[in-house]
Backbone bond lengths (Angstrom), bond angles and torsions (degrees), N, CA, C in turn:
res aa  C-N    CA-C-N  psi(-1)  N-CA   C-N-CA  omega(-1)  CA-C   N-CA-C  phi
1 X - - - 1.453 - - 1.521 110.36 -
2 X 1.032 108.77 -166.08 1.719 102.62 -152.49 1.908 95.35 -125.04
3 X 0.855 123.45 176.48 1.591 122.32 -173.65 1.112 91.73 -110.62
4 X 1.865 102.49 153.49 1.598 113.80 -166.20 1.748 88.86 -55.89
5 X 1.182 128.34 -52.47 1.688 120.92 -153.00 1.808 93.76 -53.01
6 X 0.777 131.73 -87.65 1.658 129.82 145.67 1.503 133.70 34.36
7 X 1.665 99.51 -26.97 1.855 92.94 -167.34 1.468 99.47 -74.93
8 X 1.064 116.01 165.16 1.244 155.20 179.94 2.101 101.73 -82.27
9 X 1.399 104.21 100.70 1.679 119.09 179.81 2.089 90.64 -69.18
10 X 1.498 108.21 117.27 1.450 95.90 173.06 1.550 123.22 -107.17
11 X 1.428 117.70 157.66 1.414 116.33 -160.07 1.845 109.85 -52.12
12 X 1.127 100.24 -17.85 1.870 98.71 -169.08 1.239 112.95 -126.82
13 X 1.201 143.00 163.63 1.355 149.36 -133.59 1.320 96.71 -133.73
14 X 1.541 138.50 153.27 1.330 157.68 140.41 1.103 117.59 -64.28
15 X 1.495 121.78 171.28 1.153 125.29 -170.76 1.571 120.55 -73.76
16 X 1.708 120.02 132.34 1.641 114.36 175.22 2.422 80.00 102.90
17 X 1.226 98.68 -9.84 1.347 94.60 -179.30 1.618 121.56 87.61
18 X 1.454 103.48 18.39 1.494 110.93 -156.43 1.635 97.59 -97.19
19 X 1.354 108.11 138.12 1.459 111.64 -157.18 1.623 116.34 -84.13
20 X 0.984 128.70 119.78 1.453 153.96 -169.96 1.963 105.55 -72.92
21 X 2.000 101.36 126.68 1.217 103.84 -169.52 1.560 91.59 -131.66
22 X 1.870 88.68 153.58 1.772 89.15 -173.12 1.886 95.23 -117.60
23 X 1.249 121.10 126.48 1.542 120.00 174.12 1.801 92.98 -110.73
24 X 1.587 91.94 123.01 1.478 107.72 -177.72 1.271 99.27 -163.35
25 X 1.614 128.64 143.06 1.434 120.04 153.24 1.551 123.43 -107.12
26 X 1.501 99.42 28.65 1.903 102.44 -178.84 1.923 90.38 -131.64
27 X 1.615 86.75 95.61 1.786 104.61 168.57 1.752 109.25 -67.75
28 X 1.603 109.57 4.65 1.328 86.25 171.88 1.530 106.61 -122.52
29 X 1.275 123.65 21.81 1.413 146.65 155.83 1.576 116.43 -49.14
30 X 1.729 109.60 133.35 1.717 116.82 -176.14 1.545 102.00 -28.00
31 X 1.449 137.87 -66.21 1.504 131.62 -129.99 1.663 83.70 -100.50
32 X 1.332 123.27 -20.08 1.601 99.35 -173.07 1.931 108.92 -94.03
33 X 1.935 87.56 -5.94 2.058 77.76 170.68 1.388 105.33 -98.45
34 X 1.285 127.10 -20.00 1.482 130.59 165.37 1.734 109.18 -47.75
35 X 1.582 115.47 -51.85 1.386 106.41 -175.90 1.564 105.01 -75.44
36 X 1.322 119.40 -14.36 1.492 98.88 -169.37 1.605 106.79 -95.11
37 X 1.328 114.36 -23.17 1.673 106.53 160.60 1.350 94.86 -77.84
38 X 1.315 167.00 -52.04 1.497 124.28 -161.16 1.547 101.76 -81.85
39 X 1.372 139.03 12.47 1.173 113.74 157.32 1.213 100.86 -104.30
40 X 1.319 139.18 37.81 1.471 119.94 151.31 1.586 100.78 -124.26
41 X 1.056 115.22 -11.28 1.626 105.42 160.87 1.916 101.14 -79.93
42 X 0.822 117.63 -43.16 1.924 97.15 168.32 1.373 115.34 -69.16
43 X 1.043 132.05 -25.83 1.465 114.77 143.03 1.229 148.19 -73.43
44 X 1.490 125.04 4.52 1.181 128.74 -170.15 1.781 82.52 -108.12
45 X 1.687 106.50 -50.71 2.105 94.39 165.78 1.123 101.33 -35.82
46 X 1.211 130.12 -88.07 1.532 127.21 -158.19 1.554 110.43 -7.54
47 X 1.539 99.63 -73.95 1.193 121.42 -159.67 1.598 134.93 -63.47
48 X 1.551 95.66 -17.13 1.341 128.19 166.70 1.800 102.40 -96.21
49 X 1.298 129.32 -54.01 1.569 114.18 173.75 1.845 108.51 -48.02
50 X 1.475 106.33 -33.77 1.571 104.84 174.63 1.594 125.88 -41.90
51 X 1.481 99.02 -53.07 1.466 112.36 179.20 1.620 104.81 -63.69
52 X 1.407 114.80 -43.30 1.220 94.10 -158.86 1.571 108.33 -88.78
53 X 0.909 141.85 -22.56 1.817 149.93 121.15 1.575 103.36 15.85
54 X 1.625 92.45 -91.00 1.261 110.57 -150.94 1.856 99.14 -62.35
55 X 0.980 120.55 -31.28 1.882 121.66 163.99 1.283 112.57 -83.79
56 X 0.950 134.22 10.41 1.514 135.08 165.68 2.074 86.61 -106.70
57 X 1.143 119.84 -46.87 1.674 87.96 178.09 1.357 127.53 -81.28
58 X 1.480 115.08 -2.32 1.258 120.73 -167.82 1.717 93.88 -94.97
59 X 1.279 108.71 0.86 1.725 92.08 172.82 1.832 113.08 -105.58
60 X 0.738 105.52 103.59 1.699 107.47 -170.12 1.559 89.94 -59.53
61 X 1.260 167.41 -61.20 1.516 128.91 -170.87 1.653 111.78 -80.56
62 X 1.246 111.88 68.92 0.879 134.90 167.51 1.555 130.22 -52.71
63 X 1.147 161.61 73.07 1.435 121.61 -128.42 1.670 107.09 -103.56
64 X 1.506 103.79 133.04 1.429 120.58 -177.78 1.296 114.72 -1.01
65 X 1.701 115.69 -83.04 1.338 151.99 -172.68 1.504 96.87 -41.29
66 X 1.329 103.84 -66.07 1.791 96.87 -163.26 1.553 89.58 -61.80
67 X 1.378 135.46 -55.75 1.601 100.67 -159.90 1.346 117.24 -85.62
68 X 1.503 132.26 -1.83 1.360 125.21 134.47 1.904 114.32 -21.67
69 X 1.238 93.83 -72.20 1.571 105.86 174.12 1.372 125.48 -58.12
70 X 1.199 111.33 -21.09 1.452 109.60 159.66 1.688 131.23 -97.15
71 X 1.643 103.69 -1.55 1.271 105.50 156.38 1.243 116.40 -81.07
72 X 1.473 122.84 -29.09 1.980 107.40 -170.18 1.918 87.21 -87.88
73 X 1.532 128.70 -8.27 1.531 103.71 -178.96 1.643 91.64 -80.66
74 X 1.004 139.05 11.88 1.712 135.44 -157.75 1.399 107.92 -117.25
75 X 1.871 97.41 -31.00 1.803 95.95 -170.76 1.965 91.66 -98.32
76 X 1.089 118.12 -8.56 1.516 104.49 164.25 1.300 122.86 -83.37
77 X 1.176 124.84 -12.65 1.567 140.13 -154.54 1.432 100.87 -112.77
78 X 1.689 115.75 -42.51 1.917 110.17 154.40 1.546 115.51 -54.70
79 X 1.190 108.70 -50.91 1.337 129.97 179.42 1.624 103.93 -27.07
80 X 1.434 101.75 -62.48 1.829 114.96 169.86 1.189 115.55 -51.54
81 X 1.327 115.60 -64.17 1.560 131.77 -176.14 1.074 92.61 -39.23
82 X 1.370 145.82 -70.72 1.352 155.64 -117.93 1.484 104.85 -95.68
83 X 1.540 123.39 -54.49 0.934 122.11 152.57 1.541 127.75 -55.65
84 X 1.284 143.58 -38.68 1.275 141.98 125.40 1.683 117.05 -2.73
85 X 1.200 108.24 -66.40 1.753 101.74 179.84 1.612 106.20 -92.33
86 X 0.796 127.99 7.50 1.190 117.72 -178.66 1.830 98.50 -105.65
87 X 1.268 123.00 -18.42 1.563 124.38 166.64 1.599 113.81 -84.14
88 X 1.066 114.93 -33.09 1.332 139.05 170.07 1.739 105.48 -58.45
89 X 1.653 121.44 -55.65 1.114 124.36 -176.75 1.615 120.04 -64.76
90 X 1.290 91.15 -31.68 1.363 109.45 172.34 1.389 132.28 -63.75
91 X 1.533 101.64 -55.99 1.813 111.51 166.86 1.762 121.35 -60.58
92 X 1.653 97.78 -16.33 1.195 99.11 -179.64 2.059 110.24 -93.36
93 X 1.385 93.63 -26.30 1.475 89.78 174.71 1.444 120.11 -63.59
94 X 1.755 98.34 -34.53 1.639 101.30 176.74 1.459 118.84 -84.52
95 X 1.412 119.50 13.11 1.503 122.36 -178.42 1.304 107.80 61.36
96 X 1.214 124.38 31.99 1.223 136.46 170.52 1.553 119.70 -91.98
97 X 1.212 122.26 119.45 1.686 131.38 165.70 1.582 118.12 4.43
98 X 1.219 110.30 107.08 1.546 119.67 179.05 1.409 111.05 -102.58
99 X 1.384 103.94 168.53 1.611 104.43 155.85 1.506 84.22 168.73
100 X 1.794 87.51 127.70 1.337 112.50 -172.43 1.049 98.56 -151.10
């Protein structure tokens, strides 16, 4: 098993929003390929909310509402990202198994 400094930051949150850790030392184990495909499906969102962002501001009649609505789909979707590199930063500080 892996040392508390060690756990694994996971793509999704627990209940009250409280962030969920995986202690394992086999990165090719069910829950550690489960987190690493949903962090590349929140990054491939990202990357696709990007496109559609950045052409929703480049059109000046833009309408209010939708990009209201596309800022809270933007601050949940960093929200991921963020947690994403910040589990990522982590496995790499502990010389722990990457793949990026």
């Amino acid at each position: 098993m892996t040392t508390p400094n060690e756990l694994r930051l996971l793509p999704w949150s627990g209940s009250g929003d409280k962030p969920c850790y995986l202690s394992t030392d086999d990165p090719d184990g069910y829950m550690s390929r489960l987190a690493d495909n949903i962090e590349a499906v929140q990054l491939g969102t990202a990357a696709e909310l990007l496109e559609v962002v950045s052409e929703t501001l480049d059109d000046e009649d833009a309408d209010p509402i939708e990009l209201r609505r596309l800022g809270r789909t933007l601050t949940g979707v960093l929200r991921d990202v963020l947690r994403v590199a910040v589990s990522r930063g982590h496995l790499l500080a502990a010389g722990g198994p990457h793949r990026i």
